[in-house]
Every structure is written in structure tokens, then in C-alpha cells.
MIVEXKOL-48974 format. One record per residue (C-alpha): chain; residue number from 1; residue in one letter; x, y, z. Coordinates in Angstrom, 2 decimals, decimal comma. Each point is the difference from the previous one (the first is absolute). Example, Ala and Ser with C-alpha at 12.3 -4.5 7.8 and 13.67 -1.06 7.14 Angstrom:
   chain     n   res        c1        c2        c3
       A     1     a     12,30     -4,50      7,80
       A     2     s      1,37      3,44     -0,66
//
This chain:
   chain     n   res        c1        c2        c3
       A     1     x   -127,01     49,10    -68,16
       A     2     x      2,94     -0,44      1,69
       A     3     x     -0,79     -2,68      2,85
       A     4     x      1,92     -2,66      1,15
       A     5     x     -1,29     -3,54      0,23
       A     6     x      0,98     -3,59      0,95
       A     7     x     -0,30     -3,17     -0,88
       A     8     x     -2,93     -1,71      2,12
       A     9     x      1,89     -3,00      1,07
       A    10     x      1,95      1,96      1,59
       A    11     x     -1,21      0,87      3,92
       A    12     x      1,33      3,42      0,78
       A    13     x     -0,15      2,00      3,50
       A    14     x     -2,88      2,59     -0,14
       A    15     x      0,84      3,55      0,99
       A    16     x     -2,23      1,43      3,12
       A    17     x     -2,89      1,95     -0,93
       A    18     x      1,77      3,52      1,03
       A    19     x      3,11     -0,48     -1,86
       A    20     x     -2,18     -1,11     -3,26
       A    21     x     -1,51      3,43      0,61
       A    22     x      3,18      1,71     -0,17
       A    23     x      1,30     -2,35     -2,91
       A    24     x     -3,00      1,67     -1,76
       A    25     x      0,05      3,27      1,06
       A    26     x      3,89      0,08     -1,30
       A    27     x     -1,74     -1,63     -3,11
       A    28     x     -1,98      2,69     -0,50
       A    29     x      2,35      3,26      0,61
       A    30     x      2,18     -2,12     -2,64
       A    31     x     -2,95     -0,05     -2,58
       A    32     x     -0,23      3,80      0,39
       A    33     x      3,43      1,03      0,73
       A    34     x      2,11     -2,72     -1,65
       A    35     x     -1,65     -2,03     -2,28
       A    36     x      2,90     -1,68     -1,46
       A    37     x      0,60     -1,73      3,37
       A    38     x     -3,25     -0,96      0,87
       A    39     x     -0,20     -3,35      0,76
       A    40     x     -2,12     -2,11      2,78
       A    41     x     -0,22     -3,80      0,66
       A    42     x     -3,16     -1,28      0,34
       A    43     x      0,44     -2,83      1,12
       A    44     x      1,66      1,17      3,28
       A    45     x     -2,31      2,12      0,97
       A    46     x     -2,62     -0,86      2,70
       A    47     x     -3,31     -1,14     -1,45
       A    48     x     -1,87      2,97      1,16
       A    49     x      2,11      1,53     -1,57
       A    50     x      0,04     -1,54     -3,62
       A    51     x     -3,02      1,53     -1,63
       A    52     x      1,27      3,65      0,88
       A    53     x      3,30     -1,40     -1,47
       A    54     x     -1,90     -0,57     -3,35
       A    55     x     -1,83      2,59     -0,26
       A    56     x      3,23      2,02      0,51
       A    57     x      1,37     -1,86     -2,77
       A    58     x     -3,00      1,26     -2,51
       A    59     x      0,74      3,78      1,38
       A    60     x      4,01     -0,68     -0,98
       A    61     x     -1,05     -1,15     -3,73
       A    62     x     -2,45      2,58     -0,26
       A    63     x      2,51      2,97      1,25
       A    64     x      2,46     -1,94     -2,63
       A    65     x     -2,84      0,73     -2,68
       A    66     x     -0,52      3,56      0,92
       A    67     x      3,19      0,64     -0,23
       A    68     x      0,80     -1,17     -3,38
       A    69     x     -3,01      1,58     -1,31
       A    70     x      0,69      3,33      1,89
       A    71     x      3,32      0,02     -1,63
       A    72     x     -1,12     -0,80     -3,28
       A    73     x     -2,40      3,24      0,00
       A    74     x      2,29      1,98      1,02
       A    75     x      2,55     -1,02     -2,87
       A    76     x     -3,16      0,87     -2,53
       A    77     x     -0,97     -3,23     -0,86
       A    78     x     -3,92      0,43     -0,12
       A    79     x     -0,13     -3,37     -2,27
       A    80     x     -0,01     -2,45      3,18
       A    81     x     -3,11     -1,82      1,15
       A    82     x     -0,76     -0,12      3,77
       A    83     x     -0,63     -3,96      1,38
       A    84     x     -3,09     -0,61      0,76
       A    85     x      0,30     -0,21      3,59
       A    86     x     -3,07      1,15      2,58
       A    87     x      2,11      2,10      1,81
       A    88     x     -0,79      3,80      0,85
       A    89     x      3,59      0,49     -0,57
       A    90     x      0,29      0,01     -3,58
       A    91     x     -3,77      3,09     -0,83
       A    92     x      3,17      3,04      0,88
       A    93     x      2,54     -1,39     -2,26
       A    94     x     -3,16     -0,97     -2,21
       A    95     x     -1,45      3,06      0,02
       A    96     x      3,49      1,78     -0,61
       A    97     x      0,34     -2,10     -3,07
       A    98     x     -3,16      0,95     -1,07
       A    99     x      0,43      3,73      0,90
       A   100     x      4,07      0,12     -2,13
       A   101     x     -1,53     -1,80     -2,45
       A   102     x     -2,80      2,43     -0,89
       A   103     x      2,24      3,18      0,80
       A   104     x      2,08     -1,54     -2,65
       A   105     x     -2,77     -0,09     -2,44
       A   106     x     -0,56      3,43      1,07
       A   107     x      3,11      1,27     -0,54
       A   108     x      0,03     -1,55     -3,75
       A   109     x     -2,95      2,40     -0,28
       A   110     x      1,56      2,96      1,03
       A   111     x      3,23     -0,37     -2,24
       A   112     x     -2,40     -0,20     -3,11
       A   113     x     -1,60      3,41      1,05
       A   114     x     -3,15     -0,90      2,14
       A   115     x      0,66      2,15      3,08
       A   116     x     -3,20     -0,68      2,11
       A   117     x      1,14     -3,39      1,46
       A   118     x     -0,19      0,64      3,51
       A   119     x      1,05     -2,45      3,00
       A   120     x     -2,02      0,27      3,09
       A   121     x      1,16     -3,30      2,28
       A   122     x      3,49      0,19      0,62
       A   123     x      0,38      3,56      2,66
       A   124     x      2,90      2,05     -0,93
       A   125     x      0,53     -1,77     -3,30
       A   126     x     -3,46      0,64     -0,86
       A   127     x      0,43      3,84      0,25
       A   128     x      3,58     -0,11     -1,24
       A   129     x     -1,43     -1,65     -3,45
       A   130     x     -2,54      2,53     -0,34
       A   131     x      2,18      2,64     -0,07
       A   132     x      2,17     -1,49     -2,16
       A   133     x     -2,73     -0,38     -2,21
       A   134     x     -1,73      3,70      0,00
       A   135     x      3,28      1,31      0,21
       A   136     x      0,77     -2,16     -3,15
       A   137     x     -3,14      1,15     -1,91
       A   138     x      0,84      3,76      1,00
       A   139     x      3,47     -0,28     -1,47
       A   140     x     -1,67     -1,75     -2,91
       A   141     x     -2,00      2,72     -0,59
       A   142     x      2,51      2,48      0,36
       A   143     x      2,09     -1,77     -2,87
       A   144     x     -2,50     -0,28     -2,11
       A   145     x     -0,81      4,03      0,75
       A   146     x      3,91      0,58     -0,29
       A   147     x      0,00     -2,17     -3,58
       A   148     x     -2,88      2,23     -1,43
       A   149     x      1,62      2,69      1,09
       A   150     x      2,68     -0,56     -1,45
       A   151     x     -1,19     -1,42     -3,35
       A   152     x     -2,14      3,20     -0,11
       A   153     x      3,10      1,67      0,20
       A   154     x      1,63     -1,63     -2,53
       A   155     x     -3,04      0,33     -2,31
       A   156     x      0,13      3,72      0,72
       A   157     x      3,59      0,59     -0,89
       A   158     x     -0,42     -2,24     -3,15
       A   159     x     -3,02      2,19     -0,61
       A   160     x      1,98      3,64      0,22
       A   161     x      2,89     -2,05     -1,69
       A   162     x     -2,38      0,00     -2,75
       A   163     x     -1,93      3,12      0,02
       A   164     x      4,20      2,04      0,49
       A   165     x      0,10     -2,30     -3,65
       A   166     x     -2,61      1,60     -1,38
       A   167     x     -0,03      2,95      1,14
       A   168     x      3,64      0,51     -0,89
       A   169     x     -0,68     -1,31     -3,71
       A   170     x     -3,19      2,30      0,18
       A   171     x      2,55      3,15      0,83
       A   172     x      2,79     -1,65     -2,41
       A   173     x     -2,53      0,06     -3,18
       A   174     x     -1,59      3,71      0,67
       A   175     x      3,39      1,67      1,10
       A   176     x      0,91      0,74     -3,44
       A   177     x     -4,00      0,66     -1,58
       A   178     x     -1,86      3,19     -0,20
       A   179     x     -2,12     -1,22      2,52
       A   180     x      0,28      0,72      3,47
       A   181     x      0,07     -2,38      2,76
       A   182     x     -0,57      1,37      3,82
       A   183     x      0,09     -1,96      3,10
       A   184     x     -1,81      1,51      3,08
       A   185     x      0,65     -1,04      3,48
       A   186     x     -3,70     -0,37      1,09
       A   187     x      1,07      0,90      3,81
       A   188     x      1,83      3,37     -0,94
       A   189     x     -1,30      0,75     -3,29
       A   190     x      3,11      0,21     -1,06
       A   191     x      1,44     -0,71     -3,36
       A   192     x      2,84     -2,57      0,81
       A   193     x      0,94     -1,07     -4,02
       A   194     x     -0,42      2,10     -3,42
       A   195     x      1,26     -1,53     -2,82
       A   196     x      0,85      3,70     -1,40
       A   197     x      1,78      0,31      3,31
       A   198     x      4,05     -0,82      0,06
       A   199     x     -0,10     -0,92      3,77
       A   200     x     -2,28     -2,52      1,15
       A   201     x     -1,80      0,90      3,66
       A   202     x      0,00      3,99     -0,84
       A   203     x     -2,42      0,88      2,11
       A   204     x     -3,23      2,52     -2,21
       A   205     x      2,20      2,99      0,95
       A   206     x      2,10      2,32     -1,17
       A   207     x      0,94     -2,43     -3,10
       A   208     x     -3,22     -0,06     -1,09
       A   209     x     -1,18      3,11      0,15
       A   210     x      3,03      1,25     -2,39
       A   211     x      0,04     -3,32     -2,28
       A   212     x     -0,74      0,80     -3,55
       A   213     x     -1,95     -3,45     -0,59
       A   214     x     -2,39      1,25      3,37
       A   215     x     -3,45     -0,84     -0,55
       A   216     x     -2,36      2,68      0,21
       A   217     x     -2,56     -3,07      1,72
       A   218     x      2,55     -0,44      2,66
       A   219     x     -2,30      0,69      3,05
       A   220     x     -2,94     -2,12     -1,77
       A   221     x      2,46     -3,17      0,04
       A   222     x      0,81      0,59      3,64
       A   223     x     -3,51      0,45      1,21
       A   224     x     -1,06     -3,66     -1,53
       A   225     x     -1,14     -1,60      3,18
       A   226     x      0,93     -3,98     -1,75
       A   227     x     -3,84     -0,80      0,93
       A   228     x     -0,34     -1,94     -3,18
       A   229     x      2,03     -3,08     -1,20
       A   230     x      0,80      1,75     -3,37
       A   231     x     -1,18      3,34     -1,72
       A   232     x      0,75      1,82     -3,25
       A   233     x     -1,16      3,44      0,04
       A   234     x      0,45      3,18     -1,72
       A   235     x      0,67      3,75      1,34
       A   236     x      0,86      3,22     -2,08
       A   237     x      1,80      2,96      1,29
       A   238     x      2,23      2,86     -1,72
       A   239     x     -2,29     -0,72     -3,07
       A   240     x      1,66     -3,74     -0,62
       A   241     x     -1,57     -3,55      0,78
       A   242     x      1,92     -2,87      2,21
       A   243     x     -1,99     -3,81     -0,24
       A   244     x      1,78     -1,32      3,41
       A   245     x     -0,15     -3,66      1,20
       A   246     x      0,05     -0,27      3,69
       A   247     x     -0,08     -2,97      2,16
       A   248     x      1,14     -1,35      3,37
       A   249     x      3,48     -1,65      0,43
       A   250     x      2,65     -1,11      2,27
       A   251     x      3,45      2,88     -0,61
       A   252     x      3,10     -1,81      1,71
       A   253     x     -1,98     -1,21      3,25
       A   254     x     -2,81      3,11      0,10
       A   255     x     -3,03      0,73     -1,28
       A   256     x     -0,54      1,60     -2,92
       A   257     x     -1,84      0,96     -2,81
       A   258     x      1,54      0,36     -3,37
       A   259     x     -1,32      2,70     -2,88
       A   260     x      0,75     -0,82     -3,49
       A   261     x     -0,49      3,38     -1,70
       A   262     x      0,06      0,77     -3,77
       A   263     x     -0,63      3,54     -1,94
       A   264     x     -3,09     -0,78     -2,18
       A   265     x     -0,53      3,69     -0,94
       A   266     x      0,84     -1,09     -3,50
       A   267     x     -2,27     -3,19     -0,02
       A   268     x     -2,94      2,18      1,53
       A   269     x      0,21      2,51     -2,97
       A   270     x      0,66     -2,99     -2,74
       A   271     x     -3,38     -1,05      1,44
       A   272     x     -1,61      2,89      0,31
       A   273     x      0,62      0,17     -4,42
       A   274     x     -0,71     -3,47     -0,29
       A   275     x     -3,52      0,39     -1,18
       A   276     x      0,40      3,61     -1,91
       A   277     x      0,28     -0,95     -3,80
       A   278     x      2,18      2,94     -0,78
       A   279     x      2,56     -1,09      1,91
       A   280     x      0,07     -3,47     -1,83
       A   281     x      1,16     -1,08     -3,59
       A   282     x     -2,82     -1,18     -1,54
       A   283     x      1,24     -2,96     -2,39
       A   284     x      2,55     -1,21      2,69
       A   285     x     -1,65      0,72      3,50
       A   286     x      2,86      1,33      1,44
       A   287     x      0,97      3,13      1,24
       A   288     x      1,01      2,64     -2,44
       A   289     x      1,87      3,30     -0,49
       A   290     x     -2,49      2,40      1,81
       A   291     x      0,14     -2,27      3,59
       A   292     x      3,90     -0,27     -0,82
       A   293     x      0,45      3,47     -0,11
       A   294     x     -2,33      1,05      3,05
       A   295     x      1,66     -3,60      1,79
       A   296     x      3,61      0,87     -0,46
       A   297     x     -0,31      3,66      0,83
       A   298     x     -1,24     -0,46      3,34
       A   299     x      2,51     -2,80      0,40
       A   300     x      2,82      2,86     -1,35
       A   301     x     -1,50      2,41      2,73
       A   302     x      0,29     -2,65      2,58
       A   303     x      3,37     -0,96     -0,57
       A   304     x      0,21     -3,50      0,73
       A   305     x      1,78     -2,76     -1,54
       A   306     x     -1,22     -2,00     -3,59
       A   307     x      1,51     -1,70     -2,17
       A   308     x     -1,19      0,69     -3,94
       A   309     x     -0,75     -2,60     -2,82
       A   310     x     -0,21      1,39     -3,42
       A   311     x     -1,50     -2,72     -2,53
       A   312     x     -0,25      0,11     -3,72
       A   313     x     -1,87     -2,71     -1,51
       A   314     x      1,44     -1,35     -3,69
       A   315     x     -1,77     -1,32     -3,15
       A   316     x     -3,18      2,03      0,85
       A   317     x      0,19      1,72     -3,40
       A   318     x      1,21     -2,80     -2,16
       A   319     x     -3,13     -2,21      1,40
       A   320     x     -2,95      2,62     -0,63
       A   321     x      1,63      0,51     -3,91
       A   322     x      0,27     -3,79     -0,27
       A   323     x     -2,86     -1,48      1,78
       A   324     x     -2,43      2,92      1,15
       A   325     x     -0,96      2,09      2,56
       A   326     x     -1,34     -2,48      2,29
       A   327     x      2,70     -2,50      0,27
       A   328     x      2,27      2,96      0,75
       A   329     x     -2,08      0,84      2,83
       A   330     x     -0,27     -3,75      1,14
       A   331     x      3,45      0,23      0,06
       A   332     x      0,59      3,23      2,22
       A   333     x     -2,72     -1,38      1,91
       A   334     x      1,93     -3,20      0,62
       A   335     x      2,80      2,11      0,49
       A   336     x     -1,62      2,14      2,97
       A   337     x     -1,71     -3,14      1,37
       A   338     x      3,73     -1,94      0,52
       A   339     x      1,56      3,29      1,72
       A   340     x     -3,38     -0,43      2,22
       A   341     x      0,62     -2,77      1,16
       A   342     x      3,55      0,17      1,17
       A   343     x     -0,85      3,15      2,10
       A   344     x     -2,61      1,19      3,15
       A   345     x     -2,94      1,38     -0,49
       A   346     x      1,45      3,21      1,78
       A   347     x      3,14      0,53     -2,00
       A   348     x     -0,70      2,67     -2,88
       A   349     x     -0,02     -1,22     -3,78
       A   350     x     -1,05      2,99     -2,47
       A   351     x     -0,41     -0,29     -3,80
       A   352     x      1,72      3,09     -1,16
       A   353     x     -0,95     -0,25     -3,70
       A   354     x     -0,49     -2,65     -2,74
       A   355     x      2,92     -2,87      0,67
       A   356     x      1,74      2,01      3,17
       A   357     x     -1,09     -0,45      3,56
       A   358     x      1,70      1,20      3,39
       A   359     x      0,46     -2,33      3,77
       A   360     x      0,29      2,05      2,77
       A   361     x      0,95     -1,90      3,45
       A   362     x      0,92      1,38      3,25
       A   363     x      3,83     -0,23      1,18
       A   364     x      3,12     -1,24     -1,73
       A   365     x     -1,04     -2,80     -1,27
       A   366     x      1,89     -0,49     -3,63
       A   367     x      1,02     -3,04      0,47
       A   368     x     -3,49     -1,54      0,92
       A   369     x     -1,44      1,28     -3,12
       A   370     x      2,73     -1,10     -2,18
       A   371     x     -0,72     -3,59      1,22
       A   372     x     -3,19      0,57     -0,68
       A   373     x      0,20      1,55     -3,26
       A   374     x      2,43     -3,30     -1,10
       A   375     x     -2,89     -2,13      1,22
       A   376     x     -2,73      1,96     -2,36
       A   377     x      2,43      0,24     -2,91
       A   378     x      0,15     -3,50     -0,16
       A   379     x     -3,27     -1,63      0,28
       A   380     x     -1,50      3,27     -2,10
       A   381     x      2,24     -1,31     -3,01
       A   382     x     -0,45     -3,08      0,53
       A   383     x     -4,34      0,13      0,27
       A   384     x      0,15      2,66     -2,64
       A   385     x      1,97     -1,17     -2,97
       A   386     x     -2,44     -3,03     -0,23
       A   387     x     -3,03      2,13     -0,44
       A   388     x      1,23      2,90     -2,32
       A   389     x      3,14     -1,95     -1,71
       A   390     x      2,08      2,60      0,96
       A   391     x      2,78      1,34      2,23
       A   392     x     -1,80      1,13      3,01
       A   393     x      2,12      2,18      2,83
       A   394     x      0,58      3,46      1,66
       A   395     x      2,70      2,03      0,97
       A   396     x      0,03      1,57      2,96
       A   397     x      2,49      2,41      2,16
       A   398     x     -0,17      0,82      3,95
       A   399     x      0,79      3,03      1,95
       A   400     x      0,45      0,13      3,91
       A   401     x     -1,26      3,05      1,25
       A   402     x      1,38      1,42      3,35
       A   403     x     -3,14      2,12      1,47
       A   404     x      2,52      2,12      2,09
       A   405     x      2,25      1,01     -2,61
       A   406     x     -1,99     -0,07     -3,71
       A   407     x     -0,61      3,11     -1,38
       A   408     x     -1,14     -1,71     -3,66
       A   409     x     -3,84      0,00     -1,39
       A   410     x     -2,08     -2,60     -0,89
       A   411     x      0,73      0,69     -3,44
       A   412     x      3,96      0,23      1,25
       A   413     x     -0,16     -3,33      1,43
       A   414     x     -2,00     -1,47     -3,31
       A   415     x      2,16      1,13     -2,70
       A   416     x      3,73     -1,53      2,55
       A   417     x     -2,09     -3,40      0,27
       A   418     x     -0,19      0,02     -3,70
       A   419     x      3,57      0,84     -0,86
       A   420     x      1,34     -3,94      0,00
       A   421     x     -3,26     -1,05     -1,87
       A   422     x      1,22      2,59     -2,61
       A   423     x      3,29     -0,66     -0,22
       A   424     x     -0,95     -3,79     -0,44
       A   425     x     -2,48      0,39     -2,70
       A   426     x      3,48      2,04     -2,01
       A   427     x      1,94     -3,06      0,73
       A   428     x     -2,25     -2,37     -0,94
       A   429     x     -1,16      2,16     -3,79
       A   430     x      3,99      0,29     -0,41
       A   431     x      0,48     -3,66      0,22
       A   432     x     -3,09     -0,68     -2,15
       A   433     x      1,34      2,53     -2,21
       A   434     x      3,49     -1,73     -0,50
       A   435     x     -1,65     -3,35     -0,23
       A   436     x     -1,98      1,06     -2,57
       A   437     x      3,43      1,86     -1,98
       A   438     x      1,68     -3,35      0,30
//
């Protein structure tokens, strides 16, 4: 406190009462005006007048206090402990410590997400938080909404990223098979992709109706509601068979159901002489000459595409003279059994007579059975020789047949498969022949 005192030895002339009342009323405005020139002699002062003086004094340090601690909050500095001092001064700067100090704690909470702090002491503030706070945990939400959104998004355009993939490698391997493949807008009923078709997106319409691969089931495949996840289903008309597989999918951002369709006529009347003996060789199993013949004449009268296998089966003769009937027909058992296996179920194999047999396959497919053939040449000579100690193979010779344009027979197509199996067997006897000269 800033008060100004004198030695006691020292006598000194006492002010009158009235102008020690205005020495402390100037005191006073200084303490609340001017603090830094506050100052008041004690000593001079009337004695009435002293203990007012004093007590003065206390208000000056305690202002001092105030203001150092007022100044401190305000800076931030909620670390700072209050004296312990009696006065009611100090519970509002007390109580505002206590107050910043918990809205600060408060606020912590709110940055790490938990938006139902709520102040309710501090007036304006108090509402000004709380709307900061809802308003903060409605934006939240709204992120979070836009995020999922958008994620969902993102999963949905990976999704049809994928299923375009597909669905493009799906069109890719069927646009050059016999099968058809038909995609059906299941809003319009339109047919939007046909594998037969040159344009994609024709539209079932005029294209259609003149195309020369139109399926007679047409109006069946656009009737197919999509109810169920996946069918495969079968439908005759015009005296032929179709085996379609139809399910739900998404066609370059629409819905859509796609129809695999495939002619079975053949298949259904294979089947329907699977279980009558005279259509059967009886030693072999397989098909033989009287199915060929009725098989190939409808498929003649049809005019579609097949390709033609002619196979003639060597050593047949040599093992029946050398090691009996039975181990020859082991051996054109074995024979059959590895063509069997390198071939469906569907495609047509026919024993024509004793050691010659006929494939039959639908479209140009020369090539295929050429690999194949390769394939069964090798592991047939290779199984074979070990059992009958002899050169096991075949010969064989392949036709492609265009359905549109042949005009040859069955018998025709035979005897021009056969022609490079004959004119190898001459080879080979001539160069047996002038081995055996030399």
C-alpha cells in the first residue's frame, strides 16, 4: 500500500479534520481512477481520521490484487490461485475462473465429438455455445450422411465398373458361338444387345424381324418378368427346341435381364434314341449307322453348319489274327472310350462299321477337333502299345460343311473325309514297299 509514513521522533503539524477528509477522498478517486498515483500519508492526517486512512489502504492493495488477477484471466491463464483473502471481492473473479475453466473442459469434449455439453451460467455465451454445439453435431451428421453417400457412390460405380466387365466378356465370349445371347431392357421390353446383331442398341424392330439368326422364341424371352434370381428353361416352337438361361443383370446403367439361348433340337432327339437299342452299336455303345443316317439327314434338311470327322481305326485286323477276337475288341473299345472322353456328351460319335467311326459337331470347328484328335492320337499310342505290343493309331480326315451352300450326301461327305486317309495308307504301303526292295 502506498502510504506515506514518518519517523516518530519526528513531531509533525497535524492536518484539520476537513482537509484529512479531502486528503482521503482524493485518495480514494486515485485508487479507482489512478492507481499508479495513489498515495496518502498517514501520519498527517488527523487522528479521526487515521483508521479510515487504513482501511483505505487495504481497499488500494486489494483493487491492486483484482486487478492483476482480472488481467491474468483475461490473458487465459486459468493456472493462477486466488489469495486467500476474506474478501467478497475475489467469489466473481472466483467464480469466473471456475466457470472458463470448466467451459474449457467442455470445449475439449466437444472437439473429440461429444456434442451434448451444454453451458447454462454465463447469458449470451451460454446460448451462443449451444448453438455452436447442435449446429456442430448437425453438420457432423450431415458429413457423415455426405461420406456414405458418397462411399455408396463409389461402391456403386466400382460395382457397374465390374458388372460393364463382365458383362462385356460375357458378350465378347458368345459373339462368335452358335448360341445366342439377348439383353432385354426390363422397362421397355426391348432388346438393347444381340450378339447375332452387328449394331449394338438395335432396338427388337425391323432388324429382327428380317434377321436370319431370329429366334422363333423371341416374344417368350421378352415376356420373362426377371422374378427369379436365375432360370434355365426350355420352349419349342416351329418344331425345334431352345434350353435358354435367363437371369437379372445390370446392361450399361439399366436393368436388364439377359437370355442365353441355344438350339437343342439335336440334343432332344439324341435323347429321345438314347435308350432304343437299335439305334446303338452293341459291342461299342455308341451310336451307329442307322441314328447317323436318320441324324445327318435331318441335319442336311436343316441346313446348318457342322463340321465332319471321319475316323479309321488301324491294327484292328492284325490284332484279332494275332491275339483273338477279344483283345481286338478291347482294343476298339479302348479306342471309342479315349475319343469319349475328349468330347460332350451331345456331340455325335457313330460307329459306321468294324474299325471306321464318324464325329459330327455343329459349326466350323476343324481346328478344335484337330487339337483334339492330336491329343487322342497320342495318349491312345502311347496306353495302347503297352497292352497289345503293337503300333496303336488312327487316321482320320475332316470336312467343313457349309449348311447354306452343300448340296453333298451323307455318303458324299463320308467317302471326301476319307480321301487323305486313302491317299496316306498308298504312301505309307509305297514306302514299306521300297523299304522292303532295298
Amino acid at each position: 500500500m502506498d502510504l506515506e509514513q514518518r519517523d516518530a521522533g519526528q513531531p509533525r503539524e497535524l492536518l484539520p479534520v476537513d482537509e484529512s477528509c479531502r486528503q482521503l477522498t482524493q485518495y480514494l478517486r486515485d485508487i479507482l481512477l489512478d492507481p499508479q498515483q495513489a498515495r496518502l500519508d498517514l501520519e498527517q492526517l488527523d487522528q479521526a481520521c487515521r483508521e479510515l486512512g487504513e482501511a483505505m489502504g487495504e481497499l488500494q492493495a486489494l483493487a491492486q490484487d483484482l486487478t492483476y488477477y482480472s488481467t491474468q484471466l483475461s490473458k487465459g491463464n486459468l493456472t493462477l490461485d486466488f489469495p486467500k483473502s476474506g474478501s467478497s471481492l475475489y467469489s466473481g473473479l472466483k467464480n469466473l475462473h471456475a466457470n472458463l475453466k470448466h467451459i474449457t473442459w467442455q470445449a475439449g469434449q466437444v472437439s473429440k465429438g461429444d456434442y451434448s455439453q451444454r453451458v447454462s451460467f454465463l447469458g449470451e455465451f451460454s446460448d451462443a455455445f449451444n448453438t455452436m454445439t447442435e449446429q456442430l453435431k448437425v453438420r457432423e451428421a450431415q458429413l457423415k450422411a455426405e461420406a456414405q453417400l458418397k462411399a455408396e457412390a463409389q461402391r456403386a460405380e466400382r460395382r457397374a465398373g465390374i458388372i460393364d466387365g463382365y458383362t462385356g466378356m460375357l458378350a465378347d465370349l458368345l459373339s462368335q458361338r452358335e448360341e445366342w445371347m439377348l439383353v432385354v431392357d426390363t422397362s421397355t421390353r426391348k432388346i438393347v444387345h444381340c450378339n447375332k446383331c452387328p449394331v449394338d442398341g438395335v432396338s427388337c424392330g425391323a432388324f429382327c424381324e428380317s434377321c436370319s439368326q431370329r429366334l422363333p422364341i423371341r416374344s417368350k424371352l421378352l415376356e420373362w418378368n426377371g422374378s427369379e434370381r436365375y432360370k434355365v428353361w426350355e420352349e419349342e416352337s416351329g418344331g425345334a427346341c431352345y434350353r435358354a438361361t435367363s437371369f437379372p443383370v445390370e446392361w450399361k446403367g439399366r436393368h436388364a435381364c439377359v437370355h442365353i439361348v441355344a438350339d437343342i433340337t439335336n440334343e432332344k432327339m439324341n435323347a429321345r434314341h438314347l435308350n432304343n437299342q437299335e439305334y446303338h452299336d452293341v459291342d461299342t455303345g455308341v451310336r451307329n449307322r442307322l441314328f447317323l443316317d436318320e441324324f445327318m439327314g435331318r441335319v442336311l434338311q436343316e441346313k446348318v453348319d457342322f463340321t465332319l470327322c471321319y475316323l479309321d481305326l488301324e491294327g484292328v485286323e492284325e490284332i484279332n489274327a494275332t491275339r483273338g477276337r477279344k483283345a481286338g475288341d478291347t482294343y476298339i473299345q479302348n479306342f471309342v472310350d479315349a475319343v469319349r472322353k475328349h468330347f460332350r456328351n451331345s456331340d455325335t460319335f457313330a460307329r459306321i462299321k468294324d474299325d471306321k467311326f464318324c464325329l459330327v459337331l455343329f459349326g466350323s470347328v476343324k481346328h478344335l477337333i484337330e487339337r483334339k484328335m492330336s491329343e487322342i492320337a497320342a495318349a491312345f499310342q502311347r496306353d495302347e502299345e503297352k497292352i497289345f505290343k503293337h503300333r496303336c493309331s488312327f487316321n482320320f480326315g475332316i470336312v467343313e460343311v457349309n449348311g447354306e451352300t452343300n448340296t453333298m450326301t451323307l455318303d458324299e461327305l463320308l467317302d471326301r473325309a476319307e480321301v487323305p486317309i486313302r491317299i496316306s495308307k498308298r504312301q505309307r504301303r509305297k514306302m514299306e514297299m521300297d523299304f522292303d526292295f532295298f
